[in-house]
C-alpha positions in Angstrom: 8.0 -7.2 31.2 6.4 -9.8 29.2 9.3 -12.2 27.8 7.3 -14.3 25.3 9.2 -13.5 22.3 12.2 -14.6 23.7 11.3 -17.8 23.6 10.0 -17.7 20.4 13.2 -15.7 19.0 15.3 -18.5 21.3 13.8 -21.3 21.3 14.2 -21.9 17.4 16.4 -24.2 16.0 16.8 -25.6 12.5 18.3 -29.0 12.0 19.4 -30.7 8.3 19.8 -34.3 8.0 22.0 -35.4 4.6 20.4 -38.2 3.5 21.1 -38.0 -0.1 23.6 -36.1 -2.2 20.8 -34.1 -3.5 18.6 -33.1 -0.4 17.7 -32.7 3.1 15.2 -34.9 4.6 14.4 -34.7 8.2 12.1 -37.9 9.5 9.1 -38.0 12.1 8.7 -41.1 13.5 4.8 -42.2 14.2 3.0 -44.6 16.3 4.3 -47.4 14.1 7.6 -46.7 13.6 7.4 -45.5 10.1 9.1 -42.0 8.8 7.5 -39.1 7.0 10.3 -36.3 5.6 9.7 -33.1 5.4 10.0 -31.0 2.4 13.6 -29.7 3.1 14.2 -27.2 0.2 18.2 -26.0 -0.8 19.1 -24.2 -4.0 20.3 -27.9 -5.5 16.8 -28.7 -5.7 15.4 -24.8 -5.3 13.3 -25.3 -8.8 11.6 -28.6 -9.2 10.2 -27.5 -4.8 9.1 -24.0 -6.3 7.2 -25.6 -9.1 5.1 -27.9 -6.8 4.7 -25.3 -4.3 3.3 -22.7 -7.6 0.4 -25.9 -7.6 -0.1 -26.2 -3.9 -0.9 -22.8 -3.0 -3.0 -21.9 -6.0 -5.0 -24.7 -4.9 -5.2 -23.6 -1.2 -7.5 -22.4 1.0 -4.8 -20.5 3.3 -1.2 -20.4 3.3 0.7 -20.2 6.6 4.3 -19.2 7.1 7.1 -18.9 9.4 10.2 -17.7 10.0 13.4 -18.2 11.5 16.0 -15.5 12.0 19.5 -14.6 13.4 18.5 -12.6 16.4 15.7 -10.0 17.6 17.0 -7.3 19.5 20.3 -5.2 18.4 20.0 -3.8 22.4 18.2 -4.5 25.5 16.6 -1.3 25.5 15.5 -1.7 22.0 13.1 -4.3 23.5 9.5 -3.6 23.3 8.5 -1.9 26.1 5.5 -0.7 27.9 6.1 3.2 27.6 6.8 2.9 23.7 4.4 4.5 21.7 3.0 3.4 18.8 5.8 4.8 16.1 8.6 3.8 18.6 7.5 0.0 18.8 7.7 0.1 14.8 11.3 1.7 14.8 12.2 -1.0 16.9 10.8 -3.4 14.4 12.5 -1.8 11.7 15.7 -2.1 13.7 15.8 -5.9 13.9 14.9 -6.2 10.7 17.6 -4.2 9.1 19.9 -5.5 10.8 18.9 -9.6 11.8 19.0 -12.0 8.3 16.4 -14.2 7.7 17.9 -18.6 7.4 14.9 -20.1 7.3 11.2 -19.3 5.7 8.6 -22.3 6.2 5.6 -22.2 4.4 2.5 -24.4 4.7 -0.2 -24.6 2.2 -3.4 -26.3 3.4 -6.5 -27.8 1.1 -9.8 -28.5 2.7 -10.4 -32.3 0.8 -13.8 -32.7 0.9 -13.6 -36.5 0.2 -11.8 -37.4 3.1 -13.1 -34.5 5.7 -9.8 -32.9 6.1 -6.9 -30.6 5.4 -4.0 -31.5 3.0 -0.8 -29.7 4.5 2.3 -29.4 2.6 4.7 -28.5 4.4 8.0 -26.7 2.8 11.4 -25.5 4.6 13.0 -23.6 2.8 16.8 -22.9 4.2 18.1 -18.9 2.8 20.9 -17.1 2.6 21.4 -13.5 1.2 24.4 -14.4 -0.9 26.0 -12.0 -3.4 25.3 -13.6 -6.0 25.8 -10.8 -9.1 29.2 -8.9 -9.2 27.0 -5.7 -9.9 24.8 -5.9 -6.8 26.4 -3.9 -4.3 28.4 -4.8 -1.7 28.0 -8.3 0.0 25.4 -8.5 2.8 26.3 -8.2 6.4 24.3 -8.7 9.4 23.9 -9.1 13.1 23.6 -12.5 15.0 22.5 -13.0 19.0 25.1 -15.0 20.7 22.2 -16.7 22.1 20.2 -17.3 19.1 23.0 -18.4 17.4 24.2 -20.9 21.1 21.0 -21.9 21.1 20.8 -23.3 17.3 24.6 -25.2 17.5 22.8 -26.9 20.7 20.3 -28.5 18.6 23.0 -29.3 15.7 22.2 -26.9 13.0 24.2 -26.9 10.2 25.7 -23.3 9.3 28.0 -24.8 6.5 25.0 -26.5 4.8 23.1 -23.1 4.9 25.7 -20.8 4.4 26.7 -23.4 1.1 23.4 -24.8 0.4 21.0 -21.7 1.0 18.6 -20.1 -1.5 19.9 -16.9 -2.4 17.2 -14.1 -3.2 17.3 -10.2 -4.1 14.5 -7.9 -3.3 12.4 -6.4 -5.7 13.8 -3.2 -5.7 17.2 -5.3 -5.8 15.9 -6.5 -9.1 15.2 -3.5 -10.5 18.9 -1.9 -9.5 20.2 -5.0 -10.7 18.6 -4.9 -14.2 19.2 -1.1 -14.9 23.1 -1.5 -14.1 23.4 -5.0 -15.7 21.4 -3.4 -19.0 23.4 -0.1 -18.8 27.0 -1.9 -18.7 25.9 -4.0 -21.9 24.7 -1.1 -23.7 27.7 0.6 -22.8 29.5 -3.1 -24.1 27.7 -2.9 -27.3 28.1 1.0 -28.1 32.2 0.3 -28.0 31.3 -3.4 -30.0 29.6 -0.9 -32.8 32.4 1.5 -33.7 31.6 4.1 -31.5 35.1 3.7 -29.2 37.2 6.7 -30.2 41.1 6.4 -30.7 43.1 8.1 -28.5 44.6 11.4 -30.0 47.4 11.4 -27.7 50.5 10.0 -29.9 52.8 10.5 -27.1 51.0 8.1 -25.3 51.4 5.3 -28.2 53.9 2.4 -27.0 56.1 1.1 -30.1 54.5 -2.2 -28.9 51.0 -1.1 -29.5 52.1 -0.2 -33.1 53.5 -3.2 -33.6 50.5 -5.3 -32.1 48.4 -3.0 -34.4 49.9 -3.7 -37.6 50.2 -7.4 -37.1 46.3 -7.7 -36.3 45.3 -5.6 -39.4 47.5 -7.7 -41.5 46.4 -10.7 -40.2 42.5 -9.8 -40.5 43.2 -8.4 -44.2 44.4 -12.1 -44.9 41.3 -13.6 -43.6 38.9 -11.2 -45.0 40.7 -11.6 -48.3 40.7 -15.3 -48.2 37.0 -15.2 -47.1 36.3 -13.3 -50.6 37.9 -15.1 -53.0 36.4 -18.7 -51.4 32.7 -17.2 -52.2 32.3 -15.2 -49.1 31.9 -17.8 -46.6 33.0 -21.0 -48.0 36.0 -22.2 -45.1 36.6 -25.1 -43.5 35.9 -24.4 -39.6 38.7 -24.7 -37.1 41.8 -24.1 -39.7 44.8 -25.1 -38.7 46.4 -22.7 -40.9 46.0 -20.1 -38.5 47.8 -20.0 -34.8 46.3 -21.3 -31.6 45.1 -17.6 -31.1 42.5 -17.6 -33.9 40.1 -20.3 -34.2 37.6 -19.9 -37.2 34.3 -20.7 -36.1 30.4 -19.6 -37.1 28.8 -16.9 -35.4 25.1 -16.6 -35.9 25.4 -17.9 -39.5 28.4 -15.6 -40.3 32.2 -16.6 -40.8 34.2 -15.2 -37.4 37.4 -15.6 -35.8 37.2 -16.4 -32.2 39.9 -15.0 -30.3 42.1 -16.8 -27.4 44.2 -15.8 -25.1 44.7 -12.0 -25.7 44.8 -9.8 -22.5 42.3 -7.1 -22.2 44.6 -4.4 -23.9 45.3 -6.5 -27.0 41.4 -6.7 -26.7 40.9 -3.1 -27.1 43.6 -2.7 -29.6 41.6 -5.4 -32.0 38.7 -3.4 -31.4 40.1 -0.3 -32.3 41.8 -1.8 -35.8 38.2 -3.3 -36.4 36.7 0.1 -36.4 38.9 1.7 -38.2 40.0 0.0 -40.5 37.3 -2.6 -41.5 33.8 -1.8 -42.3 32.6 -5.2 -43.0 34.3 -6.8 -39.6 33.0 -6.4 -36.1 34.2 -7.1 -32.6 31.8 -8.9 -30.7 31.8 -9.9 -26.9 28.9 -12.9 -26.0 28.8 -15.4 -24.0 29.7 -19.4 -24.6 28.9 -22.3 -23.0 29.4 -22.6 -19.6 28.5 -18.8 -19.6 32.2 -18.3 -20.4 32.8 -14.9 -22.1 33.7 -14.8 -25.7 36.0 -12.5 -28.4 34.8 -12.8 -31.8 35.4 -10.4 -34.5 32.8 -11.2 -36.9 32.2 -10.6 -40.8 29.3 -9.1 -42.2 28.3 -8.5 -46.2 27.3 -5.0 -45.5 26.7 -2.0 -43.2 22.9 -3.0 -42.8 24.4 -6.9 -41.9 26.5 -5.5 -39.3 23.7 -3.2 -37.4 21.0 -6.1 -37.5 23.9 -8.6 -35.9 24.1 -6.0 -33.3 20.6 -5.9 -32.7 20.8 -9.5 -32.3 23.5 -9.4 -30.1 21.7 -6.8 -27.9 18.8 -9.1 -27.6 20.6 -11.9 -26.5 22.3 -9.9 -23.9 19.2 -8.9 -22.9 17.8 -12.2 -22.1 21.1 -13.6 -20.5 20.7 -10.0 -18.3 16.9 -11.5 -17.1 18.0 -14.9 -16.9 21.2 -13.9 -14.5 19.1 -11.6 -12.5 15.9 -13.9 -12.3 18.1 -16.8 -10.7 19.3 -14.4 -8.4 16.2 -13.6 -7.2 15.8 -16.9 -5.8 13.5 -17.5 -3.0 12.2 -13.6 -4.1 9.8 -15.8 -6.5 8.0 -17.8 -3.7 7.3 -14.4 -2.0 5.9 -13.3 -5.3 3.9 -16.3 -5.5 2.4 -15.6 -2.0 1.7 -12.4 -3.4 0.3 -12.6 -6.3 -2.0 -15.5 -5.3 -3.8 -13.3 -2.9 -4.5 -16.6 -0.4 -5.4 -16.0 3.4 -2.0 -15.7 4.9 -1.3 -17.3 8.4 1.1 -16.3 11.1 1.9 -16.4 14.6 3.0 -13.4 16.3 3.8 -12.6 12.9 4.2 -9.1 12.4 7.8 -9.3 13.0 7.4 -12.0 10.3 5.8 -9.4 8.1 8.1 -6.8 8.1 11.1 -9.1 7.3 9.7 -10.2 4.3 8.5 -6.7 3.1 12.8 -5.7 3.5 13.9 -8.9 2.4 11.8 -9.1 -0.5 10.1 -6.1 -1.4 12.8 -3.1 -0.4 13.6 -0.8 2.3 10.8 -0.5 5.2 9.4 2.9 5.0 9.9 5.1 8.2 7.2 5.4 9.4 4.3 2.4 10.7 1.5 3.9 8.4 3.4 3.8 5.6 4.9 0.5 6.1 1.0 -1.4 6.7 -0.3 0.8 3.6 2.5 -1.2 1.5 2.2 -4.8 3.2 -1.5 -4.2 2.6 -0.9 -3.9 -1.5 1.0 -6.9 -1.5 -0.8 -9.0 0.9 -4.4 -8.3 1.1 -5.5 -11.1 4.3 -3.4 -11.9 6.9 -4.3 -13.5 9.7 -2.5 -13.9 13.3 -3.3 -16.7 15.5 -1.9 -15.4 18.1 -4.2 -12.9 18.1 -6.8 -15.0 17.7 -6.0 -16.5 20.7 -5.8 -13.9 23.1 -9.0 -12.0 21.5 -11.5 -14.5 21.0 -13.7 -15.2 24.2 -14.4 -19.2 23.1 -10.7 -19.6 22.4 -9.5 -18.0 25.4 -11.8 -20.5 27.8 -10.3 -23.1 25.6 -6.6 -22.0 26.4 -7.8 -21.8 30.3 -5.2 -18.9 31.1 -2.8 -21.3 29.6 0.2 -19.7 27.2 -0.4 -19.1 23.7 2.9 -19.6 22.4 2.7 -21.4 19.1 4.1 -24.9 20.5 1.2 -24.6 23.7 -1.7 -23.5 21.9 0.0 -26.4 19.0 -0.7 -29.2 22.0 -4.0 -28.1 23.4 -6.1 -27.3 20.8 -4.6 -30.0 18.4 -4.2 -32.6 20.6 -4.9 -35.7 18.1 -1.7 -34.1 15.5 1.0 -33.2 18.3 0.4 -36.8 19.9 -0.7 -38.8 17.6 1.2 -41.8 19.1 -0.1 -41.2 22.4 -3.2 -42.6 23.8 -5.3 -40.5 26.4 -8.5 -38.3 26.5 -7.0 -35.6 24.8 -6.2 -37.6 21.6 -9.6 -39.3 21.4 -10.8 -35.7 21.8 -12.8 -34.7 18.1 -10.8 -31.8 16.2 -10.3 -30.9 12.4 -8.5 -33.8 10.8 -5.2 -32.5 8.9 -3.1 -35.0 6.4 0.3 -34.2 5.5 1.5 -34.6 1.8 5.3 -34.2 0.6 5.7 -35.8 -2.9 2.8 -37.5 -3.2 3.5 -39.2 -0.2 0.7 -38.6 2.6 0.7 -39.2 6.3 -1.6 -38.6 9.3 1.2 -39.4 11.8 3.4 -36.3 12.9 5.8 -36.3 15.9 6.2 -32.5 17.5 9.7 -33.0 18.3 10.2 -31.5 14.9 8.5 -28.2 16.4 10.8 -25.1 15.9 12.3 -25.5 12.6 10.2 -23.3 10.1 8.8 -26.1 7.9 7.2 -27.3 10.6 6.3 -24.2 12.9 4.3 -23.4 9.8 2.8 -26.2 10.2 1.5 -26.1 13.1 0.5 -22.2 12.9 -1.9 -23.7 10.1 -3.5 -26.5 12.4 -3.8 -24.3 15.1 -5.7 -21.8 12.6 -7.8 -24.5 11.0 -8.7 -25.6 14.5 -9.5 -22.2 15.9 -12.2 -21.7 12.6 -13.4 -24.6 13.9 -14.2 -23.3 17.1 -15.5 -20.1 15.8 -18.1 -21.9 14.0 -17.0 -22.5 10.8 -18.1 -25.9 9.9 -15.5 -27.6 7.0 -18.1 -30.2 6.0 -21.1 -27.4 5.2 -19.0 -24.7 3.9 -18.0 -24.4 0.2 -14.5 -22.8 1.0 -13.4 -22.5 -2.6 -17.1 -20.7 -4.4 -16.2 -17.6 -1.4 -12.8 -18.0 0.0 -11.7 -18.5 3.6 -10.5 -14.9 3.8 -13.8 -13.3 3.1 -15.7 -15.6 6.2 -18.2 -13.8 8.2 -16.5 -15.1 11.5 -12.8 -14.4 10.7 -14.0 -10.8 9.2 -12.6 -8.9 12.7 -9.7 -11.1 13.1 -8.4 -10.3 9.6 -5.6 -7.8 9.0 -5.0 -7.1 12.5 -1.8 -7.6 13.3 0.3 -6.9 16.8 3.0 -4.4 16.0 5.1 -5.4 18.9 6.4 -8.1 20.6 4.4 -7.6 23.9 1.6 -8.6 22.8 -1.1 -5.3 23.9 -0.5 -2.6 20.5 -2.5 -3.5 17.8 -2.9 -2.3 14.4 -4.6 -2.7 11.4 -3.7 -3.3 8.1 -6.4 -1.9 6.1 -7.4 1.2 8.3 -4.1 1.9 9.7 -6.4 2.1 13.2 -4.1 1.5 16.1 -5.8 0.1 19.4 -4.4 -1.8 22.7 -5.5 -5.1 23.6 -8.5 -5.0 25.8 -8.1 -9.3 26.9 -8.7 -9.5 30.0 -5.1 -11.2 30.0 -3.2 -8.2 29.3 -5.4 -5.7 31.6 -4.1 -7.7 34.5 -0.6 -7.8 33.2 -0.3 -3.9 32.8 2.1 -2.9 35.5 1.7 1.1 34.9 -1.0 3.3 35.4 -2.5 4.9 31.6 0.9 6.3 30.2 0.3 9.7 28.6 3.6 10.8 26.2 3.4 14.1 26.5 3.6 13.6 30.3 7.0 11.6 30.0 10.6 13.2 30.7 13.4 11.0 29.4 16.7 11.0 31.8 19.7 9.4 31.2 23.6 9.2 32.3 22.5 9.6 35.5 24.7 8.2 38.6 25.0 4.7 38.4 24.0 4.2 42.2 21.0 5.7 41.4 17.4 3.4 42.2 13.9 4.2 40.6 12.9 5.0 44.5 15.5 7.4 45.1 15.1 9.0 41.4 11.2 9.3 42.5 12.2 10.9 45.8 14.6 13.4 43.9 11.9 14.4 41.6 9.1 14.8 44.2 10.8 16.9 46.7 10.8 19.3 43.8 7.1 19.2 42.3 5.4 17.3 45.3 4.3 14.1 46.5 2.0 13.2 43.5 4.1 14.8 40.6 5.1 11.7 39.4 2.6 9.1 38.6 5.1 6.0 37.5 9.1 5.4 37.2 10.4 3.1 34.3 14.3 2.5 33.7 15.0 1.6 30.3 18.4 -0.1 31.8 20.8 1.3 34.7 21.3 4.3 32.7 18.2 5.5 31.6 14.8 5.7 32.8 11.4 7.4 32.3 9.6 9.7 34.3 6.1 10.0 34.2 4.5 13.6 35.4 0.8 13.6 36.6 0.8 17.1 34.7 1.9 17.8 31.3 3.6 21.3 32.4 5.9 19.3 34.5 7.6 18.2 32.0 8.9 21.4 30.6 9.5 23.0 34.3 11.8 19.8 34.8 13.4 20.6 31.6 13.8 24.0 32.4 15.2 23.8 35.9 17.4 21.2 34.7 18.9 23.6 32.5 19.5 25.9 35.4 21.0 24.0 37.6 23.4 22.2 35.2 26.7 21.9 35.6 26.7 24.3 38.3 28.6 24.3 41.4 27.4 27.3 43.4 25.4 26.7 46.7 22.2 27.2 45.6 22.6 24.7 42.7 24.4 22.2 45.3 21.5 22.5 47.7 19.3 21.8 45.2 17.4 18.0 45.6 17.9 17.4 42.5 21.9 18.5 42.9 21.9 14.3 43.9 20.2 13.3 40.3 22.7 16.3 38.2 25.9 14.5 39.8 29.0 13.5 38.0 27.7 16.1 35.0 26.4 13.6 32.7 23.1 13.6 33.4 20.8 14.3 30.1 17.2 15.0 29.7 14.5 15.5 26.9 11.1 15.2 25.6 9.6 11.6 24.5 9.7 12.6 20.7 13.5 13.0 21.8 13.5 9.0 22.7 11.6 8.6 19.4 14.8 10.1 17.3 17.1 7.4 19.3 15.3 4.8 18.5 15.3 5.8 14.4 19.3 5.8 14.8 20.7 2.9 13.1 23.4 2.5 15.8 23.0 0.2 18.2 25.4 0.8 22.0 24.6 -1.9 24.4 23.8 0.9 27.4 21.2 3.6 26.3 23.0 6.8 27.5 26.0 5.2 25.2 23.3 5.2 22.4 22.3 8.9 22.9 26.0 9.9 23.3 26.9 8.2 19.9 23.5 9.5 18.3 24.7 12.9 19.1 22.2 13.9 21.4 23.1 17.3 23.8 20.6 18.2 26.4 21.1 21.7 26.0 19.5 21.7 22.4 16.6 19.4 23.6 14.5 21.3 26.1 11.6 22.4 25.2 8.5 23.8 26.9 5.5 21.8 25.8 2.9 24.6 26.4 -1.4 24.1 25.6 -2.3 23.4 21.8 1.5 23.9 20.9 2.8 20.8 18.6 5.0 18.0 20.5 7.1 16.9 17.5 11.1 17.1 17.1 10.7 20.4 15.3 9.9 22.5 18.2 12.7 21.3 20.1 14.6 24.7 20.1 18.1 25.3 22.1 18.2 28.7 24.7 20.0 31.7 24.4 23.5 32.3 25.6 21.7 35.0 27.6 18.6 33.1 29.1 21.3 30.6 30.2 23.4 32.6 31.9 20.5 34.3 34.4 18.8 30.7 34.3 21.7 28.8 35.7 22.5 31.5 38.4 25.8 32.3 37.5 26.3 35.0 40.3 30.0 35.3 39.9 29.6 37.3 36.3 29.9 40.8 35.8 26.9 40.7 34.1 24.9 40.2 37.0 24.0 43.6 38.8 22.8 43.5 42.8 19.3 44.9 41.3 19.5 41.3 39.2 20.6 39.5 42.6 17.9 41.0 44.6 15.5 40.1 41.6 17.0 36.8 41.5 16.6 36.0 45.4 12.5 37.5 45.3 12.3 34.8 42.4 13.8 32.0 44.5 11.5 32.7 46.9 8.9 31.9 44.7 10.3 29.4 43.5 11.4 27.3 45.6 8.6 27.5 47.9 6.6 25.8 45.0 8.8 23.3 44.6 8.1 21.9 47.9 11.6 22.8 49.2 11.4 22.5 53.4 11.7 25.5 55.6 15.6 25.0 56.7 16.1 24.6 53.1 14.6 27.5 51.6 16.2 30.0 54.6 20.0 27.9 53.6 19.2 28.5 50.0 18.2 32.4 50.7 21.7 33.0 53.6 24.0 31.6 50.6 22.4 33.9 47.9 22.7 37.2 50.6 25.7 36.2 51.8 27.4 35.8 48.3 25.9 38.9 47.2 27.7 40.5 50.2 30.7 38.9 49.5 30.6 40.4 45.5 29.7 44.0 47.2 32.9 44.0 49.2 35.1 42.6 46.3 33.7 45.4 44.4 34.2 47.8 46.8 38.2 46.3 47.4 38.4 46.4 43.8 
């Protein structure tokens, strides 16, 4: 099984370096010693990066990105596999992203500068968090983290308190949108209650002597103010009295008089607010906000019933705006994905559709559930993406490049970009002529990068983008000639079959694309020599799992072939110890296995012991289904280490599962259809039941015939299989007889 996205999913580490008390700068040493930081990007200085980056990638010719996450796989066996279709790689997608979190994004931006013959990069790492940061947003965030992902990063000195702390917080679009409608609704709700619209409660018995008390004081004490408000000319006061107590401060409120109220609990509040409405039309209770977005009690005084509904109406818009402004900072790094977005540049990646569907959950909302779906949303969004390491394995030029060589990102970084990944090096390989590429963080540019920064996201981005710029290179597209900003980059006669095609799995061989939703394998020479398997046909596959742990794939063969014959099954595949695939040469095998296993099921008389596959039915746990059965486990949300565990927790039962996959009949979940209580019984060849007549027995031993002697069975077994069904028959006739 190929194993390359383990070292991409392990092998990345993010490092921070406090320099300053206001941000993270990481350096690269060059040839002469000097040091070149990185854009390091934190939510202290979160607004002055995003307005640079808003002028870098408008001005870009392509964007690359890259991504750094807590973990890949929830479960071994929800690794991508060889026998996973199409829909099943994607639900294993979907899986890691729903449940991994995203710490760091890199993005790249890079300028063809036609003065100087080369690429501007500029480089960003951003470090994110998905912190709550709204008290209306749900509940907080949780997610999964690989003990070897996360191993792997406190090797290499990451800094979880600075990113827990000093991450960029973000909410999804469709986060926004909940977030807005219940922030709205709650001051609406605020407001209606602020206008007069709070009814007192009828029930008197319910009315503390307290309350009363409270009551009469506040009305008296607002009839005093009122009063004294009148006979000074209506407003004429002297802000912050001191003839009133510490509770009352007189203050302006949107060019009216007002009292501002302190220290009253939230009861007292909503007595005021009820002696307010009752009692006086031409004073209002107001809540806002104050400086330091402290919350304020005001009750205000207006000249007339017209005065009061247009300071509502102010007060509603302000609300309003503080509503956008709260929920637009907790967005966060949402509005460089927007950016990205709306900008409609060539997108680069690695490997990236992993990439992809993170940011479509992490920013966008849910991932649809199925892959068609999910490619026909990225593709509204994102309208060319690009994968290099694609690129790598389909183009014929490239591939001689790469001489058979990996094409992980940090490889392909150091052969085909030689003169960047060693610039303090001398050798061939250096001198060697490539596309020249500057780098640029705050109007500071160098030429001199050292890769020991690889695998932090800034600079994986980075290099995805030199790698790309050098790969157009060797395609044909000549920088110097071509005018990249009259057509665009993404709309390049060479890249045209490279673009929107993405690999939808981690292996590296299914491929799909974005705009037609076509799905294809790879046809590299590369990955026809890795295939293992002969073709896989689904509807040919039988699922087993919970069988006998001492069981190998050769002895589950043997079990299965001694049944259906020699060349039944065409290839073996265990999922882990507990589970495995069988693949049939002949689609109708698949429901006579199902079918048979049904019979022979939990029982324990002779015929069913003598039975090869008696060996594979041991212990009683053994399940089987269809592949569209596999396909529902996979959509599950849980996640058991062992696969049987997963189908046990899943809720899966064999005996509800079988189906017979007959010519030109659908193979989906629907037609999966449970047998009758009475097929069951004859089926499993329960001789001991009254039922069971010696006509049925006599039937039932003409049938074995049959049917055993087309599953292959040996002549001693097929006469031992007919003496037990005689001889318990004769038994039955003589307890009848006794009887």
């Amino acid at each position: 099984m190929n194993k390359q996205w383990l070292v991409r999913a392990f092998s990345k580490t993010l490092t921070l370096n406090l320099t300053s008390s206001t941000s993270y700068v990481r350096p690269f040493c060059s040839a002469t010693n000097s040091t070149f930081a990185i854009k390091n990007v934190t939510k202290k200085n979160f607004d002055s990066a995003l307005e640079d980056l808003k002028k870098h990638v408008r001005d870009a010719d392509f964007v690359s990105v890259d991504l750094e996450m807590t973990g890949v796989t929830s479960a071994p066996w929800r690794e991508s596999l060889d026998f996973d279709r199409f829909d099943v790689r994607y639900l294993k997608v979907k899986d890691s992203v729903e449940k991994f979190a995203v710490v760091q994004f890199g993005v790249c931006p890079f300028k063809w500068d036609s003065s100087k013959e080369s690429f501007i990069a500029h480089p960003y790492n951003f470090y994110i968090f998905p912190r709550k940061e709204l008290p209306f947003d749900g509940p907080a965030h949780e997610f999964l983290c690989q003990t070897t992902s996360i191993g792997f990063l406190a090797k290499y000195q990451f800094d979880f308190n600075a990113c827990i702390h000093e991450g960029i917080s973000y909410l999804s679009r469709e986060q926004e949108a909940e977030a807005l409608g219940r922030l709205n609704l709650a001051y609406e709700d605020e407001l209606s209650n602020s206008a007069g619209h709070l009814k007192e409660s009828r029930d008197s018995s319910s009315v503390r002597s307290a309350d009363i008390l409270f009551t009469w004081r506040m009305k008296n004490r607002f009839s005093e103010w009122r009063d004294s408000l009148l006979r000074n000319g209506g407003c004429q006061f002297e802000e912050n009295s001191k003839d009133l107590t510490p509770q009352f401060q007189t203050v302006f409120y949107k060019m009216r008089p007002a009292l501002k109220l302190n220290g009253f609990t939230s009861h007292q509040l909503r007595l005021i607010r009820l002696v307010t409405t009752k009692h006086f039309k031409e004073l209002a209770f107001v809540r806002t906000n104050g400086e330091n977005s402290s919350e304020q009690k005001l009750v205000v005084y207006t000249d007339s019933e017209d005065d009061r509904d247009m300071l509502m109406k102010e007060v509603r818009d302000d609300l309003h705006k503080e509503a956008e402004l709260k929920v637009k900072a907790a967005a966060g790094f949402r509005h460089v994905i927007d950016l990205l977005s709306s900008e409609q540049k060539l997108v680069v990646g690695h490997n990236s559709f992993l990439d992809i569907a993170h940011i479509y959950s992490k920013f966008f909302g849910p991932l649809p559930s199925t892959v068609d779906e999910f490619v026909s949303c990225v593709h509204k969004n994102f309208r060319h993406i690009i994968d290099t390491k694609l690129l790598l394995n389909t183009d014929n030029v490239i591939q001689q490049l790469m001489r058979k060589k990996s094409t992980s990102l940090s490889s392909a970084f150091a052969l085909l970009c030689p003169q960047i990944a060693f610039a303090s090096e001398s050798s061939a390989l250096v001198r060697r002529p490539g596309v020249k590429v500057e780098v640029q963080v705050d109007d500071m540019r160098s030429s001199n990068w050292n890769s020991g920064a690889k695998h932090e996201a800034g600079y994986d981005a980075f290099m995805t983008g030199c790698v790309f710029a050098q790969a157009c290179s060797h395609l044909g597209i000549d920088f110097k000639l071509h005018s990249l900003s009259s057509t665009g980059l993404a709309y390049h006669e060479k890249l045209q079959k490279y673009i929107n095609l993405l690999y939808i799995s981690w292996n590296n061989d299914a491929i799909i694309d974005l705009h037609t939703r076509n799905k294809t394998f790879g046809s590299s020479a590369h990955h026809n020599h890795k295939r293992r398997y002969p073709q896989i046909l689904f509807p040919n596959i039988v699922l087993v799992w919970g069988f006998p742990s001492k069981f190998k794939p050769r002895d589950l063969k043997d079990c299965v072939t001694k049944v259906f014959g020699p060349d039944s099954v065409t290839s073996i595949y265990y999922l882990d110890e507990t589970a495995s695939f069988i693949q049939f040469s002949k689609k109708e095998f698949v429901s006579d296995f199902l079918e048979l296993k049904e019979t022979l099921d939990g029982k324990s008389d002779p015929i069913s012991v003598l039975h090869p596959l008696s060996k594979l039915l041991e212990g009683g746990k053994t399940r089987a289904a269809t592949y569209e059965v596999y396909k529902e486990i996979c959509s599950s949300s849980i996640s058991k280490k062992l696969f049987a565990d997963q189908a046990e927790a899943v809720g899966i039962k064999c005996k509800n599962k079988v189906v017979e996959l007959r010519e030109g009949e659908p193979q989906g979940i629907e037609n999966i259809e449970a047998p009758s209580s009475s097929s069951t019984e004859v089926e499993a060849g329960n001789l001991n039941s009254d039922s069971v007549n010696k006509n049925e027995i006599d039937k039932r031993s003409c049938d074995l015939k049959k049917d055993l002697s087309h599953r292959h069975l040996s002549g001693v077994e097929l006469m031992d299989a007919l003496y037990v069904t005689e001889s318990q028959h004769e038994k039955r006739s003589k307890t009848s007889a006794n009887a």
